[in-house]
Every structure is written in C-alpha cells, then in structure tokens.
N, C-alpha and C positions, 0 to 999 in steps of 0.2 A: 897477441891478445885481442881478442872480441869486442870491442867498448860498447856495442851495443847490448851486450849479454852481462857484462860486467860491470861496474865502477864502483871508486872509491868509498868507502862511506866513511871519513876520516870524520871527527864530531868533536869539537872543542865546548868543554861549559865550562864557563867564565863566572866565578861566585866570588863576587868581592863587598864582605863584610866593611859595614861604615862602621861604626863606631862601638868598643865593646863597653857593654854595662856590666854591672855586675848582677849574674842573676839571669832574667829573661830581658832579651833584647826589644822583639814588637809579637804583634800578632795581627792578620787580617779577618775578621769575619765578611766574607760577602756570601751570599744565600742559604745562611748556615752551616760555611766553607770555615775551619780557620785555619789559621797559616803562623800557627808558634813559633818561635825561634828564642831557644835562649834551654837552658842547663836546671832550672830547678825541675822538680819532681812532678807538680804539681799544674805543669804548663806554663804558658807564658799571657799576659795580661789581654785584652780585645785592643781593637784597636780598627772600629768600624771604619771611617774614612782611609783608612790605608788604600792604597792601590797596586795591580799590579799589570805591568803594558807587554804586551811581545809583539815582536815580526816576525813574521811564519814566511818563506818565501822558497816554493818550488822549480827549478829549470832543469825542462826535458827537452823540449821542442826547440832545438837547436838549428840553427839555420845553414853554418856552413862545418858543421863536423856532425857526427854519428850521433843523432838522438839518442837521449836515455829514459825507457819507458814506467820508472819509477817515483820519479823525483816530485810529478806534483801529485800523485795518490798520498808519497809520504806526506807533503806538505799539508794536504785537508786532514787527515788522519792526526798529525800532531797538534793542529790548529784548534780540532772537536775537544781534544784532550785537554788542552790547555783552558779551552773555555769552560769546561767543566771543570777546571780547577780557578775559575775565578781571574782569569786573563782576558784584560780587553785588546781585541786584536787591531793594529792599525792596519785601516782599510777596510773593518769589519768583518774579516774573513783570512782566510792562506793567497797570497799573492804568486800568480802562475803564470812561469814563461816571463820574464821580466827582460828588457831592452837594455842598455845603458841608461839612457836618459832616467825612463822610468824607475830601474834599481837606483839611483844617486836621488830622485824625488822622493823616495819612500825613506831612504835612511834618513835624508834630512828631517821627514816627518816626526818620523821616531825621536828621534834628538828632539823635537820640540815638543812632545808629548811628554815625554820623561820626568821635567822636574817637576816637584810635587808627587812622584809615583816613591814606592816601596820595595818594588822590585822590578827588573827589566830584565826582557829576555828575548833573543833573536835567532832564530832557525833559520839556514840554511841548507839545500838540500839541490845538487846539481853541479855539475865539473868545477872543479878547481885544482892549483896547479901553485908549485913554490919557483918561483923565477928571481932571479941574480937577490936572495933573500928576504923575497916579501910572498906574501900567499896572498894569492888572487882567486876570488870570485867572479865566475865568469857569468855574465850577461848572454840570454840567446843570443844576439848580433855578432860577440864580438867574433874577427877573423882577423886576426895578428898575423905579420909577418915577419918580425924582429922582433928582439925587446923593448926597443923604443916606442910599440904601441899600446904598450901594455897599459901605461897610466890613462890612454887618453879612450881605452875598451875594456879596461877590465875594472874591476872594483876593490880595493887593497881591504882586505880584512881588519885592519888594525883601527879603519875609518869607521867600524862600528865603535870598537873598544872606548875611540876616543867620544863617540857621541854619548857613550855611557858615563862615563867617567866624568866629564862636566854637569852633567845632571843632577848629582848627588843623591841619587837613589843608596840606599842601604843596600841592596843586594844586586847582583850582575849577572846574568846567563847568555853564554853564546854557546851555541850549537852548530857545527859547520859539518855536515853529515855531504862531504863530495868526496869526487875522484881525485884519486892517484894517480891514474895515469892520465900520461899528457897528448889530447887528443890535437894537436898543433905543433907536434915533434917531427910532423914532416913537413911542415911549413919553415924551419929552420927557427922556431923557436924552444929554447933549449929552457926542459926544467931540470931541477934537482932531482936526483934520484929520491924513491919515495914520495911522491905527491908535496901535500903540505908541509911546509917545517914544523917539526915539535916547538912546542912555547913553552917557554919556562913558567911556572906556575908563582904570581907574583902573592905578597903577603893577602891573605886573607883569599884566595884562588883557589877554585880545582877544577885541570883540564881533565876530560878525557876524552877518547880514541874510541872510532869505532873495532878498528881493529891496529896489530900491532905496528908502529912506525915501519915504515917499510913492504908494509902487506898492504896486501887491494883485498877489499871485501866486495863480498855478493851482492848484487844488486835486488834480488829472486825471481823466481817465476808465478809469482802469486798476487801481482798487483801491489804490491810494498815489499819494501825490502825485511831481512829479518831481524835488520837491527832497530829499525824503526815500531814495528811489532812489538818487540822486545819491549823499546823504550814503551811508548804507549801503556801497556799493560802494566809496567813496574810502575811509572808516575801516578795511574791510577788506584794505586793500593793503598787505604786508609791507615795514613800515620806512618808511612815511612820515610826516613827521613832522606837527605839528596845519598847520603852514600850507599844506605839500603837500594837505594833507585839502579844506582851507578853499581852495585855487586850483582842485584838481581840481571839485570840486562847481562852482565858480561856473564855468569852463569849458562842464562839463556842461551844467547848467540853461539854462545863455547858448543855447545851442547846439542843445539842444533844445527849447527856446520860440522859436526865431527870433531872439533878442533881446529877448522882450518882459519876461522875467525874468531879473535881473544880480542875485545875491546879492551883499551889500556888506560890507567888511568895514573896519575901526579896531580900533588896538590901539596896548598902550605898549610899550616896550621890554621882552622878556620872558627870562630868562636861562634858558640850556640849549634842547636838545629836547624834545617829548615825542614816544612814537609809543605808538600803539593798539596795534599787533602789530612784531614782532622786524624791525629794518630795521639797516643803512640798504639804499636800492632806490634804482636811476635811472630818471628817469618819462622813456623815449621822449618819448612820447605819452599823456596820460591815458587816453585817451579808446580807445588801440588796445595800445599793447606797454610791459608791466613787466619789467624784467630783474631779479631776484636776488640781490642783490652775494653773493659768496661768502664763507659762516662758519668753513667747514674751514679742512685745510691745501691749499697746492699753490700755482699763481701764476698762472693760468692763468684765466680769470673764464666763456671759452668753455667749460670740463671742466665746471664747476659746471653752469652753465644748462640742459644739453644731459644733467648724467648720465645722466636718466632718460627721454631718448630713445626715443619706439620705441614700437610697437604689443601693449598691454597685454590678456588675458582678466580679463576681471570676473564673482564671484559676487555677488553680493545676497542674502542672509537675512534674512527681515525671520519670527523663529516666531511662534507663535500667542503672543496678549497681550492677556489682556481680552476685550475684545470684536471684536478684532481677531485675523481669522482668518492664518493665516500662509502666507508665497508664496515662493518663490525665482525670481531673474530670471539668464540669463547671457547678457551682450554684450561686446564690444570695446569697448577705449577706447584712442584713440592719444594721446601725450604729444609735443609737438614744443617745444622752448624752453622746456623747463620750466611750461607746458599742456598741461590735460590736458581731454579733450574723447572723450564716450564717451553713446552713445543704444541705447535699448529699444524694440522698437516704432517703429513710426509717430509720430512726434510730432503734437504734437496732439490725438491717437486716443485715444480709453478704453484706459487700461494700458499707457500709453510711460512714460518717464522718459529723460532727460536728465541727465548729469552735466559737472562742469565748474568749472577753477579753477587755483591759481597754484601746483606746488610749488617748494621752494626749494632753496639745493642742500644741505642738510645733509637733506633728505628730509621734511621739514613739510609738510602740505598744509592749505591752508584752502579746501573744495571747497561748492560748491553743487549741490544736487538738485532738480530742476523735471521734474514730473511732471502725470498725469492721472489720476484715477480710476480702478478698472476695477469689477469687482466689490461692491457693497457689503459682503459679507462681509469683506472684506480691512481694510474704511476705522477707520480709530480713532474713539473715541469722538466730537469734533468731527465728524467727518467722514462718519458713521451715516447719513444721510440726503441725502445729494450722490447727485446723480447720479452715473452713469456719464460721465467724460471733465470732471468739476470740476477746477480745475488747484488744485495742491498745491504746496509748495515744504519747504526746510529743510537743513541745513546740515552736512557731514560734517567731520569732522576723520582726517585720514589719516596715516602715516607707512610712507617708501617705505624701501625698500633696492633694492640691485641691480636684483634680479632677483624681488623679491616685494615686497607692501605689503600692510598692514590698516587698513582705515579704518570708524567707525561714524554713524550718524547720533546728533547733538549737539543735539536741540531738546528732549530728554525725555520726549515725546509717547508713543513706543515706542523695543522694540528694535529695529535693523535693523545690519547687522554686513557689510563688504564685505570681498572678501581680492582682492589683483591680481597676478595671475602672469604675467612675461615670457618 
C-alpha cells in the first residue's frame, strides 16, 4: 500500500446531549445563524449568548514517515465551514503540522475555553493508528520504536473526550478524519488490524466513520479528500439536521468512490435536533435539489423558494489591501429556486470567478466563490507567488431583498464587498 496516495480517513463525531427538556432544548443565534435543538414544530427558543468552540487540526508534513498531501487543505476547508456556521476557532484559524509539545498545548487550550460554551467540537485530520487498545493521534515528530513510546509521541484520543466532558457543554463533536494504516509497522510497532478501534457509542452519542471499520479510504487527487468535500458541503445546507449531515455525506462518498468508500455510522438514542445553519429544509435529493422551507409569513412554500427569482447584475469590489492591489469585476448572475449561479470570465482562465449557492426565503445567503488567479498584483498575501490561473476559493455571506442584495466575502483574508441589483 502507497501511504503517500492513500490514507485513512477514519471520522468519529462525538454528540453528547446534556440534559433533556421537555420540548426545545437551546438555540444559538450568532450573525443571524440559529442553532435549534429540540422536537417541537415550531423551532426551538434563541438563545443569543450561547457559544460554540472547535479545534480544527491538520497533519501532513510528517518528518520521519511518508507525508500525507491532504490533511491541512482538509483542515482550512472544515475550519472556513465551521466559521460560517458560528464556531470560534481556538487559535483563530485550522492549526497545521502540529508537534507533540504543540498538539498537548492546544488541547489544553480547548479544555479551558470550553466551559461556559454550548457546543464543542474537534477535528482531526492526519495519521492515526489503534495500538495495544487505545487510538493514537500522531503528531508530525512523533517516530516510535515500540509501544512504550507511544504515550510519551503520540496523543491518546480519548484526552480530547475527556477535556470535553468536564466542561459541561450541552453538546460534543469529535471528528478524527486519519489513517488506517500504520505508517511505523516496520519500525516494529504493531497496530491492530484496521486503523482505529470502533467506539461504542455512549448515551446521548453518535459516532461515525469515514468509511467501513476495516477499509482505508481515499485520500484524492484534488487538494482534499472526498470525504471532507462531502462533509463540508452537507454541513453547509440550511436546516439539516446532524443525521441529514451524516446520510448526505455517506451518500456522497458512496457514490463517488464507486462504492469503494461507505462512511459508517452507530449512535445511541439522542434527544432533540441539532442543525449547523437555520433549517428545517426538505432534501429532494442530496446530491442535486434543496428546497427552503419557509420562515416568513404567507402559506404558500412556492412564493418563498422562487422570491428571488430572476436574472440578477453583479458588482464585485474587492479595494486595495495590503499587498493586494484592488480590482472590480461586473457580471450576471441568475437565481432560479432559490440558486443562484453567476460567472466572470472564462472559467478556468487566469481572472474568471464563479459564484454560487442556496438563498433562503427570508433572504440569507450562504454563497461560495471559486475562482482563478489573474494578475499577481491583485493576489493576497498567501497567494503573492501563484501563478496566473491558480484556483482560489472562499466563502460569501449575502443578504437579498426584492430587488437588491449585499453580500461580502467571509474568510478574512481581505475585503471584497458585492452589491446585486435586479
């Protein structure tokens, strides 16, 4: 097996429900985000001071086995996601290539951010490995030669659970998106067959798997892997809730590997909903049509999806900032069912862009931008030294009316500022 072409994407999420009410448990509003949870009809109550905290943490850059060329694109890709769903990230950002030392400082961190939050959640993404029954998270440094090095270079998975668990957050997410196979098996340290060990799913829990116990998933050839895509995209869909999230992804994946990769999922009984972004939604089809359900008034579910109908003018401002020189783009962009789908340029081409995304009907938009380089002058600081025609992405947040909407880009990178007039 190839490890550089390959690894695990094994993914545990850890959702453990505090305490059940009867009815709706909480709700978050943060930037006009909410975050219901709970069983009436009608939604669940606000609950603006709510919080909610992750550690997003990528390792590629491995120092004494086979780098994996995946693992921090996954990491910023979930990290954008999660911000846009109202997650403050500790360390303000996806933390990449992490040490010993440094991975054991950041979880402490976490632990101490926690109490007082509403929900916690932690990403992992980069080799791990199940040794004489514990699952290890590996640090770039570590280089084992027995078992016995394992506590003092690796990072025991279960040292999250526990910094969660004293916290008393209401809700729990762990993510452990690594390899199965074990890149230190010819160093004479011996794992269990199958990467991670399966976890039993404790009350108010659900794990799941990127793919099935036993199987190695694709790593891709795309700059992220395909279950992380997956995820990404299904988290981002307005009103679904965590098991919509977790069927749409395994869907996905299925589906795009042939088969070769079924994400797996086990869980106990868990009370209420949760949703990443403001729902509830009807999923057609994961994979092709979202519809909207409607938050206003009226009765009518066709007026909502359709308001904002119609063939839209787009400005783009993106002024000078930093080292980035400043540009203006204007194109179309038509909206049909509440999509909205609008291109610059040539795609492809050095200085296209593409936009595109779901609004809803109270006028929310959670849009994405996929572009190409043009100019170096233009490019931000990361991006100084790309070619001309490097593809670029990042995330707008919008809000439509009638017959106008403004929307900005949402990664922090720079400013870029859109206005849409019908």
């Amino acid at each position: 097996m190839r490890i550089a072409r390959m690894r695990c994407r094994e993914w545990i999420a850890v959702l453990a429900a505090g305490l059940a009410l009867a009815g709706p448990l909480f709700a978050q509003q943060l930037e006009r985000r909410a975050v219901p949870v709970g069983q009436g009809s009608h939604g669940a109550e606000s609950a603006p001071g709510s919080r909610r905290i992750a550690l997003v943490i990528g390792n590629g850059s491995y120092l004494n086995v086979a780098r994996l060329p995946n693992p921090a694109n996954d990491a910023r890709l979930i990290a954008s996601t999660l911000q846009r769903a109202g997650f403050t990230l500790v360390g303000g950002g996806p933390q990449v290539d992490l040490d010993k030392a440094h991975f054991d400082r950041l979880i402490q961190q976490f632990g101490r951010e926690l109490p007082g939050a509403d929900v916690a959640l932690f990403y992992y993404s980069g080799h791990g490995m199940q040794v004489q029954g514990v699952n290890w998270l590996v640090p770039v440094d570590a280089n084992p030669t027995s078992a016995k090095d394992m506590d003092f270079q690796m990072v025991d998975a279960s040292l999250v659970l526990r910094q969660m668990e004293d916290a008393g957050t209401k809700l729990n997410m762990v993510i452990l998106d690594a390899c199965r196979n074990n890149p230190f098996a010819i160093r004479g340290v011996r794992a269990a067959s199958g990467g991670l060990g399966e976890m039993a799913a404790p009350e108010g829990t659900l794990i799941s798997y990127a793919t099935q116990p036993g199987n190695v998933a694709l790593d891709g050839d795309s700059g992220d892997s395909p279950y992380t895509v997956a995820l990404a995209k299904a988290i981002e869909r307005p009103g679904s809730d965590v098991f919509h999230v977790f069927n749409e992804v395994g869907l996905v994946v299925k589906q795009g590997t042939a088969g070769a990769q079924q994400p797996w999922l086990a869980s106990s009984p868990i009370a209420g909903n949760f949703y990443f972004f403001n729902g509830p939604v009807t999923l057609e089809n994961p994979n092709i049509t979202i519809n909207v359900a409607p938050t206003g008034t009226g009765s009518n579910p066709e007026e909502f999806s359709r308001r904002f109908d119609g063939l839209w003018n787009v400005d783009l401002v993106c002024p000078t900032e930093g080292v980035a020189g400043g540009y203006t783009f204007h194109f179309p962009a038509q909206i049909s069912h509440g999509v909205i789908h609008g291109e610059y340029g040539t795609q492809g081409e050095p200085g296209s862009l593409m936009i595109e995304g779901q609004i809803n009907g109270e006028g929310l938009g959670l849009l994405k931008a996929a572009g190409r380089t043009g100019r170096r002058e233009h490019n931000v600081e990361s991006f100084k030294n790309a070619d001309p025609g490097t593809p670029y992405k990042y995330p707008i947040t919008a809000r439509f009316e009638d017959t106008a909407g403004t929307g900005s880009r949402a990664d922090g990178l720079r400013t870029c500022n859109y206005t849409f007039r019908r």
